[in-house]
C-alpha positions as CSV (number, residue, x, y, z in Angstrom):
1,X,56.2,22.5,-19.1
2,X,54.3,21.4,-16.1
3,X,53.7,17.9,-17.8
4,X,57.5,16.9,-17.7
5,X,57.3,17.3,-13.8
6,X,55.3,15.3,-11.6
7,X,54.2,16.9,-8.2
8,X,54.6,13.4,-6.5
9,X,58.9,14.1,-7.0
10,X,58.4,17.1,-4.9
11,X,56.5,15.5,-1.5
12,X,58.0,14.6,1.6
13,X,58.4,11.8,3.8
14,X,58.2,12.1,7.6
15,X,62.5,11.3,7.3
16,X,62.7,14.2,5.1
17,X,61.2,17.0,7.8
18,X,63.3,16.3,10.2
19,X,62.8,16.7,13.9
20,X,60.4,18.3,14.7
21,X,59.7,16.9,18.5
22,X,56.9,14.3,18.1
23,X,54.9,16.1,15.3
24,X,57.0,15.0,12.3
25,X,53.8,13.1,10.6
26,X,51.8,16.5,10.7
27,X,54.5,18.6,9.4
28,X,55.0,16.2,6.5
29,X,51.3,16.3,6.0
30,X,50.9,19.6,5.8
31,X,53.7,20.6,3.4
32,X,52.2,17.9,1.3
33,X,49.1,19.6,1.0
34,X,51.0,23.1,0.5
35,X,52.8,21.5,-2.5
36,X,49.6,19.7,-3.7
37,X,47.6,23.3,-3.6
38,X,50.6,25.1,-5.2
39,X,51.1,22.6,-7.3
40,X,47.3,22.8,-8.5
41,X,47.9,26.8,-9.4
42,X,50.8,26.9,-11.0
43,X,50.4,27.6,-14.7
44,X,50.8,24.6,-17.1
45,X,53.3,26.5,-19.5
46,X,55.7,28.0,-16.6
47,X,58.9,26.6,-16.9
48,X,60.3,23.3,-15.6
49,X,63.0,25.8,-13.2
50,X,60.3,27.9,-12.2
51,X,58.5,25.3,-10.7
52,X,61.1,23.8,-9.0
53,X,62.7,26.8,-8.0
54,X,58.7,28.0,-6.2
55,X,58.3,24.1,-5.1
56,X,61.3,24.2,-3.2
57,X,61.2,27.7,-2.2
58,X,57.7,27.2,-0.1
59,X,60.2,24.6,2.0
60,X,63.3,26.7,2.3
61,X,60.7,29.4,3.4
62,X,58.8,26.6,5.8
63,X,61.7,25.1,7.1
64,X,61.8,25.2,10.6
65,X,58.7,27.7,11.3
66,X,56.4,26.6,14.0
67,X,53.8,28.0,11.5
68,X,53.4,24.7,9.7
69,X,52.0,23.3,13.7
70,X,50.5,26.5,14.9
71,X,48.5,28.1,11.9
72,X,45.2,27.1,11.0
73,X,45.4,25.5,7.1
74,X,43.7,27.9,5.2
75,X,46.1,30.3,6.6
76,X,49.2,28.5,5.0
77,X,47.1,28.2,1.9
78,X,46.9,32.0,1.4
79,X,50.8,32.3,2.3
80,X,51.7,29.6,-0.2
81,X,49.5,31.6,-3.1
82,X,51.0,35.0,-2.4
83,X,54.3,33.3,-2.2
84,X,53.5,31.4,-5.7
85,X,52.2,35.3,-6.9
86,X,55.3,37.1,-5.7
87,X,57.5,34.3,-7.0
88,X,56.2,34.7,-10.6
89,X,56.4,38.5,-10.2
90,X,60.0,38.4,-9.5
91,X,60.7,35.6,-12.2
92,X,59.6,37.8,-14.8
């Protein structure tokens, strides 16, 4: 089902982040790359809700936490594939 979305629907602008005190353009950047890595694992036949539903989720989670400034990339990586793991857990 993956193939009726398109990951680019799901990226953010520095106007959608919000204020975030001068570092807008890296918080946009960084979810960007969030959604492009969990974008890259989630399975091609999961279900055009589940994606959005984990998609938006890794925001809703995000939103807000200093986290997306402080950690070091790889960190987030890791957090966005256990989130994409539990996610799939608790869909099923």
């Amino acid at each position: 089902m993956k193939d009726l979305l398109n990951v680019q629907d799901y990226l953010f602008s520095i106007a959608d982040v919000g204020d975030w005190e001068g570092e807008e353009e890296q918080v946009c950047e960084r979810l960007n790359e969030l959604i492009h890595h969990a974008w890259a694992r989630l399975p091609d036949d999961l279900g055009c809700d589940q994606i959005d539903s984990i998609i938006s989720g890794i925001w809703e989670h995000l939103r807000g936490d200093l986290a997306l400034i402080d950690a070091e990339l790889e960190e987030l990586l890791d957090w966005v594939e256990h989130y994409i793991d539990s996610a799939q857990d608790e869909q099923m």
